[in-house]
C-alpha positions in Angstrom: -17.9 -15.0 -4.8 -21.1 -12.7 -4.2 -21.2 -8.7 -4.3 -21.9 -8.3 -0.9 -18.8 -10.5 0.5 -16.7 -8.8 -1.8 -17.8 -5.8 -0.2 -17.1 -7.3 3.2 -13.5 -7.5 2.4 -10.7 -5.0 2.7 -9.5 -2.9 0.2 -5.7 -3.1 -0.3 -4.6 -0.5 -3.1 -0.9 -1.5 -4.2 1.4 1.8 -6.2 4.3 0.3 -7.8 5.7 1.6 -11.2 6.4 -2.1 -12.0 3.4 -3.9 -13.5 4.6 -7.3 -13.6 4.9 -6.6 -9.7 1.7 -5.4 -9.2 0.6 -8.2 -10.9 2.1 -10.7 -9.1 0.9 -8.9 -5.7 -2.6 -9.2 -6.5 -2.6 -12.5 -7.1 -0.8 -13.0 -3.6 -3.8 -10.9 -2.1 -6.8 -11.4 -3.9 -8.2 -14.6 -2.2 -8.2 -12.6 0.8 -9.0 -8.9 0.0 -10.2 -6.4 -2.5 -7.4 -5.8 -4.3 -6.6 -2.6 -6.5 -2.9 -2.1 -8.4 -2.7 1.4 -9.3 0.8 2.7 -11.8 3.0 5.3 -9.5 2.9 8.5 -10.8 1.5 11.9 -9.9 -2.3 11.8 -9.7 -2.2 8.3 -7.2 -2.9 10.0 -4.4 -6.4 11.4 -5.9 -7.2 7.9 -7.1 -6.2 6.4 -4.0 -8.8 8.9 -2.2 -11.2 7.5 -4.4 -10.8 4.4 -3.7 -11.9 4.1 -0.1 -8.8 1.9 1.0 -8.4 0.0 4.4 -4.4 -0.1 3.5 -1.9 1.0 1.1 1.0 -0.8 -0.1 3.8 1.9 -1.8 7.2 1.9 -3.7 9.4 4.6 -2.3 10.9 5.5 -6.1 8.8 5.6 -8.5 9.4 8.1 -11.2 7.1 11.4 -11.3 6.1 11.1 -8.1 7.4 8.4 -5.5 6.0 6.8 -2.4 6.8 9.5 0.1 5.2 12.1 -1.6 2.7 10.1 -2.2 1.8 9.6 1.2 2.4 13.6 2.2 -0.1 14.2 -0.6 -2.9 11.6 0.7 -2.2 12.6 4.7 -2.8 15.9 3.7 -6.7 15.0 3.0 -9.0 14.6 5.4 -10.0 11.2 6.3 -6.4 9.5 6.0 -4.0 10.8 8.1 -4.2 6.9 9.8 -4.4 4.7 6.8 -2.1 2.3 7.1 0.9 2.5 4.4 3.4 -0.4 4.2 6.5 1.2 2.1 7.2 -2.0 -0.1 10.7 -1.1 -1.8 13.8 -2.5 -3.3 15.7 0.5 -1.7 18.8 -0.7 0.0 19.2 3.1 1.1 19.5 3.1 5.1 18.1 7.0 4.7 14.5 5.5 2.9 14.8 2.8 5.7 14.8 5.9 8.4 12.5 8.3 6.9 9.5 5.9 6.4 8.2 6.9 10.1 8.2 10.2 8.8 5.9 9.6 6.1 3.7 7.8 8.7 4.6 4.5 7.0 3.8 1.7 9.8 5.7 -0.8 7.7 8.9 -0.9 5.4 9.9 -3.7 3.5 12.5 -5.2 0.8 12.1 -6.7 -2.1 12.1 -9.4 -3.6 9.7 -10.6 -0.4 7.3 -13.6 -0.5 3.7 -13.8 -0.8 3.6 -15.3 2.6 5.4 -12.2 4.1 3.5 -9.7 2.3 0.3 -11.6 3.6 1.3 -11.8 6.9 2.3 -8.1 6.9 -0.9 -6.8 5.4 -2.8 -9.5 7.6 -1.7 -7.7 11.1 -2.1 -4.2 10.5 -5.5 -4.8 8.7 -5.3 -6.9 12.0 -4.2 -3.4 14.2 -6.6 -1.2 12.5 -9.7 -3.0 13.0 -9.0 -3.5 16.9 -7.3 -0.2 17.0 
């Protein structure tokens, strides 16, 4: 693959405290998209500014600092109050189910999910934001 269709591609940063997760997601996504795995914790939402993402994929619970502060602290900055956020969690919790939308979150999904339904996912709202 050359630089500049590497560059062509969207950037998907994935935060999950789990790194055999992370792993596995960015082998799911990387023959389509840039794909960046970041560890959860407190200082994600200055790397994720750095990163210039088209999307983010989150856990909810992480420890430090989870998901949905996660996504306060990024909204906060200027520039990504719309990037896209898909909550990816293995949260049963019908309250995390409910208070994605509050975080801005325009996805939330269980785990264990399939590489096909996390494609699909991240496939319409890159989908969305580039028609939107």
């Amino acid at each position: 693959m050359t630089m500049a269709s590497e560059m062509c591609r969207p950037t998907v940063v994935v935060v999950d405290d789990d790194a055999d997760f992370l792993e596995l997601v960015a082998r799911w996504l990387k023959p389509q998209y840039n794909v960046v795995c970041l560890p959860g914790g407190v200082d994600a939402s200055t790397n994720i500014a750095a990163l210039n993402a088209d999307l983010l994929i989150m856990d909810i619970h992480m420890p430090g600092c989870g998901g949905f502060d996660i996504s306060r602290q990024l909204r906060a900055q200027n520039g990504y109050e719309d990037l896209p956020v898909i909550f990816l969690t293995g949260s049963k919790s019908p309250r995390d189910a409910a208070r994605y939308l509050d975080f801005n979150g325009c996805r939330y999904m269980l785990k264990p999910i399939t590489g096909k339904q996390l494609r699909d996912a991240v496939s319409e709202q890159l989908g969305m934001k580039m028609v939107g």
